[in-house]
OpenMM code with the backbone's topology and positions (N, CA, C; nanometers):
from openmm import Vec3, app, unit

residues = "UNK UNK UNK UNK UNK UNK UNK UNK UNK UNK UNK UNK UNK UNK UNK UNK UNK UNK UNK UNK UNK UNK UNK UNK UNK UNK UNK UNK UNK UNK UNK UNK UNK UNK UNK UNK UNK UNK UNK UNK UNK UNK UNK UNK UNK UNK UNK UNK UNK UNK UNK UNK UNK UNK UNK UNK UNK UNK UNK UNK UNK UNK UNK UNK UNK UNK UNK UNK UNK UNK UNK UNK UNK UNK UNK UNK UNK UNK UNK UNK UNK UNK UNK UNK UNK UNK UNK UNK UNK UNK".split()
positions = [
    Vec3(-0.7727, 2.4475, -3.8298),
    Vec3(-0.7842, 2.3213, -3.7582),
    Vec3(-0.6859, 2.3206, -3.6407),
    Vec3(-0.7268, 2.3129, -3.5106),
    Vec3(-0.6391, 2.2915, -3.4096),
    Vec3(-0.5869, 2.1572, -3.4224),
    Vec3(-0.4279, 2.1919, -3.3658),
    Vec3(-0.3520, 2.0817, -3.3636),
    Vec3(-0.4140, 1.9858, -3.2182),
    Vec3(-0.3625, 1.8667, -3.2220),
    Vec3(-0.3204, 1.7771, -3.1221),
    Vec3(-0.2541, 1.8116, -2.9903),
    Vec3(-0.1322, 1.9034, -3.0404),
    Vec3(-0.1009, 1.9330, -2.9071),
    Vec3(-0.1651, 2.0738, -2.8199),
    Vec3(-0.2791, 2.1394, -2.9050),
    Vec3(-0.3446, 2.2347, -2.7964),
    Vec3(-0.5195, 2.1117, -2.7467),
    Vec3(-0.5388, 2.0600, -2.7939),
    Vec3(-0.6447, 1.9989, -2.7545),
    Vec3(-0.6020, 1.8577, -2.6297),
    Vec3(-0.4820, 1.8358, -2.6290),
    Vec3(-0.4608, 1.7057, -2.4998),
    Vec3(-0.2867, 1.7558, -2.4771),
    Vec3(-0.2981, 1.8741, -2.4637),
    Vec3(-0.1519, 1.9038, -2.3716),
    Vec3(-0.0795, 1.8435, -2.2738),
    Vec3(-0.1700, 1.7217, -2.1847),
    Vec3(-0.1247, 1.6440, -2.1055),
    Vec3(-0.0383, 1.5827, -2.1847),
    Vec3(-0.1367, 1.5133, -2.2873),
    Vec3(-0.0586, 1.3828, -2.3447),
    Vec3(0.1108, 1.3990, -2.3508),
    Vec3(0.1691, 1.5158, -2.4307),
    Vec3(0.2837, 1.5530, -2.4151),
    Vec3(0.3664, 1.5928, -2.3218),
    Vec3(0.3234, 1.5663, -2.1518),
    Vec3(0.4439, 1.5814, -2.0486),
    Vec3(0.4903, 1.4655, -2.0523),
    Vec3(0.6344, 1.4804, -2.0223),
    Vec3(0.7502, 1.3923, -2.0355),
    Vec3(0.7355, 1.2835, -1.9660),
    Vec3(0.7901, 1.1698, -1.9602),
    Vec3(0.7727, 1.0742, -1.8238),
    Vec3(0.8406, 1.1301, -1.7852),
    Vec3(0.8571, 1.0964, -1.6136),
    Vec3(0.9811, 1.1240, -1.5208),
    Vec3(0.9880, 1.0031, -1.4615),
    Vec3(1.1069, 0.9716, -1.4658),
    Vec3(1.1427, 0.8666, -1.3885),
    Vec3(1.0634, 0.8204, -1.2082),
    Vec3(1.0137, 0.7688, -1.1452),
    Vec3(0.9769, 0.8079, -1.0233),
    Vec3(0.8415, 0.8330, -0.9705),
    Vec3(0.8097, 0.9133, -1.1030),
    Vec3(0.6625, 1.0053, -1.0996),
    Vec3(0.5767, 0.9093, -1.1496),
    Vec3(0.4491, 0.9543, -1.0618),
    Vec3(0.3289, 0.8913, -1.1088),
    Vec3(0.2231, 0.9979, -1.1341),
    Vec3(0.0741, 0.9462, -1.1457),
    Vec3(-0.0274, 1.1102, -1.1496),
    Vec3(-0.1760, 0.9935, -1.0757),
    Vec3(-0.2070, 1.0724, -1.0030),
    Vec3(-0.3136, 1.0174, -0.9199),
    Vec3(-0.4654, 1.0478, -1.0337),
    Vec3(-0.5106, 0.9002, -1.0630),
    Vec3(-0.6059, 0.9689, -1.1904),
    Vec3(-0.7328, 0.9845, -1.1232),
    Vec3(-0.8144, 1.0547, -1.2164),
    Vec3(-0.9670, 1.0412, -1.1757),
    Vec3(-1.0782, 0.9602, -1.0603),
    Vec3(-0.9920, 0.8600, -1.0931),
    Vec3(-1.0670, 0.7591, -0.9845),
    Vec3(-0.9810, 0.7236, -0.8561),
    Vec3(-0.8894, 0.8427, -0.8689),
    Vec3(-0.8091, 0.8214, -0.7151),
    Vec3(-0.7299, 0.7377, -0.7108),
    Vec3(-0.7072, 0.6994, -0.8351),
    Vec3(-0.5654, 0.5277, -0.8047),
    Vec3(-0.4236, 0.5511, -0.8778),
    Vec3(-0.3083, 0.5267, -0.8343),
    Vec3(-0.2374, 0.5321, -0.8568),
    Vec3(-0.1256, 0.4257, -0.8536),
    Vec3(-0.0487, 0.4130, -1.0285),
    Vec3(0.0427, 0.3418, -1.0294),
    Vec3(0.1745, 0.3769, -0.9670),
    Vec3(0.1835, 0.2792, -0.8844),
    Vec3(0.3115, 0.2577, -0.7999),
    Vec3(0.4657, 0.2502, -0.8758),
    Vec3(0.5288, 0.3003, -0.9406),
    Vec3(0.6617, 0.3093, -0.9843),
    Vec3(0.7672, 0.1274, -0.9563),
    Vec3(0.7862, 0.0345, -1.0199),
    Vec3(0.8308, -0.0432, -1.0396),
    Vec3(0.9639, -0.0299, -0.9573),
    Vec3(1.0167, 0.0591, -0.9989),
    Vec3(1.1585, 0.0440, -0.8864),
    Vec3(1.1490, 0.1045, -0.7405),
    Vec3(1.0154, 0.1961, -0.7138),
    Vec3(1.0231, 0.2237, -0.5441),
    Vec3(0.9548, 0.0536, -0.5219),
    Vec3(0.8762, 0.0511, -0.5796),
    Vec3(0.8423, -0.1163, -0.4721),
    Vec3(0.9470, -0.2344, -0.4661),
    Vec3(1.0099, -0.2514, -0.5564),
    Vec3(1.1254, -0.3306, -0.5707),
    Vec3(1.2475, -0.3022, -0.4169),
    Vec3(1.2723, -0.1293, -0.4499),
    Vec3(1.3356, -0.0818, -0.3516),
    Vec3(1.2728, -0.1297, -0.1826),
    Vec3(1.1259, -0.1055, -0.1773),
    Vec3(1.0681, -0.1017, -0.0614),
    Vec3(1.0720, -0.2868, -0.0575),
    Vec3(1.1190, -0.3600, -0.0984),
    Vec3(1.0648, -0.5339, -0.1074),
    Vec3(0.9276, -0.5767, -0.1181),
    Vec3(0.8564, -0.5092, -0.1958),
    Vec3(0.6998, -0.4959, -0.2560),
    Vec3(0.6988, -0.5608, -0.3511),
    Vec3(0.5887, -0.6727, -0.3346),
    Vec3(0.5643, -0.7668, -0.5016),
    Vec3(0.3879, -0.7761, -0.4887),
    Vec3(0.4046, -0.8048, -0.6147),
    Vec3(0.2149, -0.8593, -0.6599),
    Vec3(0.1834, -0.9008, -0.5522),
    Vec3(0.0576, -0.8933, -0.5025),
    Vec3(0.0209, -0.9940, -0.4104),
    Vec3(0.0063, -0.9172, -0.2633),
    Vec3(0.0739, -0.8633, -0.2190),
    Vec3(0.1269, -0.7648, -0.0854),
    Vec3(-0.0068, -0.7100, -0.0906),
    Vec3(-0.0610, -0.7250, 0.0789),
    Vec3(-0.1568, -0.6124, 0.0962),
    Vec3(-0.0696, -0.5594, 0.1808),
    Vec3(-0.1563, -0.4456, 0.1899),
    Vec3(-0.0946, -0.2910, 0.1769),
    Vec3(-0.1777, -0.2207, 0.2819),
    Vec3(-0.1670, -0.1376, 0.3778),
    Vec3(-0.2358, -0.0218, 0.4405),
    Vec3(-0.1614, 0.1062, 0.4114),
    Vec3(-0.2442, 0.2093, 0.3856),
    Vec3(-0.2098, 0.3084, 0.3573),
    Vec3(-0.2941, 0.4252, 0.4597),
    Vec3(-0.1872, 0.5189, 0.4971),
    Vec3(-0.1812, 0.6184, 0.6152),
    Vec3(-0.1473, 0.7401, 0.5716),
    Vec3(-0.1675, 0.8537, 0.5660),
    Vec3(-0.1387, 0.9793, 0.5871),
    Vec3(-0.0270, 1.0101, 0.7021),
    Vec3(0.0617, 1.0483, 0.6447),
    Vec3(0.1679, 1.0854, 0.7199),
    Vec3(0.2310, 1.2514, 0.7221),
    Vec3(0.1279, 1.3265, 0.6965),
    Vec3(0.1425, 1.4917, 0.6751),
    Vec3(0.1244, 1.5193, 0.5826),
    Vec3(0.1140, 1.6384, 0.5323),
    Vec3(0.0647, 1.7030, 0.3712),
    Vec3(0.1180, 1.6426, 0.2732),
    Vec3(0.0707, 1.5647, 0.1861),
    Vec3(0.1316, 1.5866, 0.0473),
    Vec3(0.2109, 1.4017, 0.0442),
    Vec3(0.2227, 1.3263, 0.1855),
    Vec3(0.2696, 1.2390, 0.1888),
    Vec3(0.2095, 1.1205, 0.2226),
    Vec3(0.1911, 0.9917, 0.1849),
    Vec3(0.1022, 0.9191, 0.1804),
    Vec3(0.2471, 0.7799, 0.2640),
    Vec3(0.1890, 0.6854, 0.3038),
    Vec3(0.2968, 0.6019, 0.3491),
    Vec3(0.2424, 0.4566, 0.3597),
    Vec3(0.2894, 0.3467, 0.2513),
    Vec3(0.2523, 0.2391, 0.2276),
    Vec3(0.3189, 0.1175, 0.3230),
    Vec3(0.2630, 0.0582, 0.3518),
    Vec3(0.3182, -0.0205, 0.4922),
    Vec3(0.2263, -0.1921, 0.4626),
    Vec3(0.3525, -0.2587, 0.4517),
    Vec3(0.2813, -0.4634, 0.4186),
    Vec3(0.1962, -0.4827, 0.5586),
    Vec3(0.0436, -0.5344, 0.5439),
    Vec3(-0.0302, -0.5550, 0.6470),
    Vec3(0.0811, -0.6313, 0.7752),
    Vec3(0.1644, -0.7303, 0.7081),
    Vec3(0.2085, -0.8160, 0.7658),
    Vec3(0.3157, -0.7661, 0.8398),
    Vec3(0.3658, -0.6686, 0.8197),
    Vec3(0.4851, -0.6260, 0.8610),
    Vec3(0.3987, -0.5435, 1.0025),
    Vec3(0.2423, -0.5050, 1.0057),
    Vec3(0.1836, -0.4219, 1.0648),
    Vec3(0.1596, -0.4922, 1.2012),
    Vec3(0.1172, -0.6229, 1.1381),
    Vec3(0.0857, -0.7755, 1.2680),
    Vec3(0.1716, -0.7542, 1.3314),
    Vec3(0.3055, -0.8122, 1.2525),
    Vec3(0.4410, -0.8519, 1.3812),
    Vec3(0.4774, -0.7483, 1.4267),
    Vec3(0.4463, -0.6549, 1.4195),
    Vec3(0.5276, -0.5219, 1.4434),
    Vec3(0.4542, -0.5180, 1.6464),
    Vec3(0.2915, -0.5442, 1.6156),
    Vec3(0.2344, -0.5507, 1.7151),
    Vec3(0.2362, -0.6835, 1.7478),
    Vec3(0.2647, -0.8201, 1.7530),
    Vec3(0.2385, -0.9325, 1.7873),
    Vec3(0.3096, -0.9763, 1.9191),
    Vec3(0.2375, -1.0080, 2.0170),
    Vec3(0.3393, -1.0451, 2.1268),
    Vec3(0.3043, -0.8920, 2.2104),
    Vec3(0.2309, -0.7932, 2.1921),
    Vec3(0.2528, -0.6748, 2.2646),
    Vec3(0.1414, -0.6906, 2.3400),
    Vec3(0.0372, -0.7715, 2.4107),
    Vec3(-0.0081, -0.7815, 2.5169),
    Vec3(0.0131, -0.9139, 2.5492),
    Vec3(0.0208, -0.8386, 2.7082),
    Vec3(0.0449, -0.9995, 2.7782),
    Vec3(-0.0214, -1.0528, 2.8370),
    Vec3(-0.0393, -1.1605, 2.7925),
    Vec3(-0.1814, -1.2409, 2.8472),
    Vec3(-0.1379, -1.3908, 2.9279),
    Vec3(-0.0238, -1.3995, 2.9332),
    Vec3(0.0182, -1.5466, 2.9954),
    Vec3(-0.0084, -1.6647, 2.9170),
    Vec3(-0.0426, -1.6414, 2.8192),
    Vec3(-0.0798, -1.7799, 2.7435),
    Vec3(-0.2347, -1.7525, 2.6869),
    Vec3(-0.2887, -1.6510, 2.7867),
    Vec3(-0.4913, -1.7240, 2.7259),
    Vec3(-0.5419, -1.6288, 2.6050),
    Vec3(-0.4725, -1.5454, 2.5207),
    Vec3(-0.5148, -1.5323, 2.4203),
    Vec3(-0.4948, -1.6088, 2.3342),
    Vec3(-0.3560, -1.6967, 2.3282),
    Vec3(-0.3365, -1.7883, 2.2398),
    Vec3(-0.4127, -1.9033, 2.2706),
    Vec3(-0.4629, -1.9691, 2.4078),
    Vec3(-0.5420, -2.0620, 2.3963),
    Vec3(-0.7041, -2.0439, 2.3839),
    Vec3(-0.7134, -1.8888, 2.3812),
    Vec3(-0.8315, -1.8579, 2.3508),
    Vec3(-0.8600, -1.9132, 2.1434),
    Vec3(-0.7665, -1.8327, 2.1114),
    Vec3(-0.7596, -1.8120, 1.9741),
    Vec3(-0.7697, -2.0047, 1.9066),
    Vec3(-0.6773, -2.0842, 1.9780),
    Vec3(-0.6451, -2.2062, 1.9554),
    Vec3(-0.7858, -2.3120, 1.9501),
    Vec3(-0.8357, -2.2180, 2.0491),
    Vec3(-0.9860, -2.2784, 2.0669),
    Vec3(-1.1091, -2.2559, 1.9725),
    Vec3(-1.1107, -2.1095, 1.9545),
    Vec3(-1.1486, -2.0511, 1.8032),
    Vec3(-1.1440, -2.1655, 1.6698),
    Vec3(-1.0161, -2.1914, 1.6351),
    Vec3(-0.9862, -2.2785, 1.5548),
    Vec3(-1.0339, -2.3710, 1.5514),
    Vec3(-1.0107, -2.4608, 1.7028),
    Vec3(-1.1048, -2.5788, 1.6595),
    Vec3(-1.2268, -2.5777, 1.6314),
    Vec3(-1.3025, -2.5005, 1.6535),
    Vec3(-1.4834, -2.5008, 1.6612),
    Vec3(-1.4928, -2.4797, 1.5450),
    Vec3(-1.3937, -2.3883, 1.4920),
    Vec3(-1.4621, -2.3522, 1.3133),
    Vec3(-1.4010, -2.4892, 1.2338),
    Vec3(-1.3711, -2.5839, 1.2874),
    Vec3(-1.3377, -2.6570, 1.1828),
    Vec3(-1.4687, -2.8076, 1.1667),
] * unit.nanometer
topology = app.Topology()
chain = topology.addChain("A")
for resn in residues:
    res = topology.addResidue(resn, chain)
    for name in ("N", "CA", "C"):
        topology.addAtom(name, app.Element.getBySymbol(name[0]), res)
């Protein structure tokens, strides 16, 4: 009778602190203390980018806005474009 540990050899790697494993369906749990570290909570959307082999780089949508907000200059008429937007949909 084969044992347990030759039939699911995974099951028995160690945790590592840090480490995660990208499963089957491509998703992966995020480590509790890098998001803490990064100021990441429930809720946060997220874009995710390729940043060279092997490295993936998670970035708050919001942080993505302001980062660009204010970077064309329009004198005022995108914002009274946008302002105008608003009212009609309401």
């Amino acid at each position: 009778m084969a044992s347990a540990t030759m039939s699911y050899p995974l099951l028995l790697m160690p945790k590592v602190k840090g480490q995660t494993k990208i499963s089957t369906k491509n998703q992966v749990t995020i480590p509790v203390g890098a998001l803490r570290d990064a100021g990441m909570r429930a809720g946060d959307v997220l874009r995710a980018e390729a940043d060279g082999a092997g490295r993936v780089v998670l970035t708050r949508v919001d942080e993505v806005l302001a980062r660009y907000s204010g970077v064309l200059e329009t004198d005022g008429r995108l914002g009274e474009a946008v302002r105008g937007l608003r009212e009609e949909w309401r």
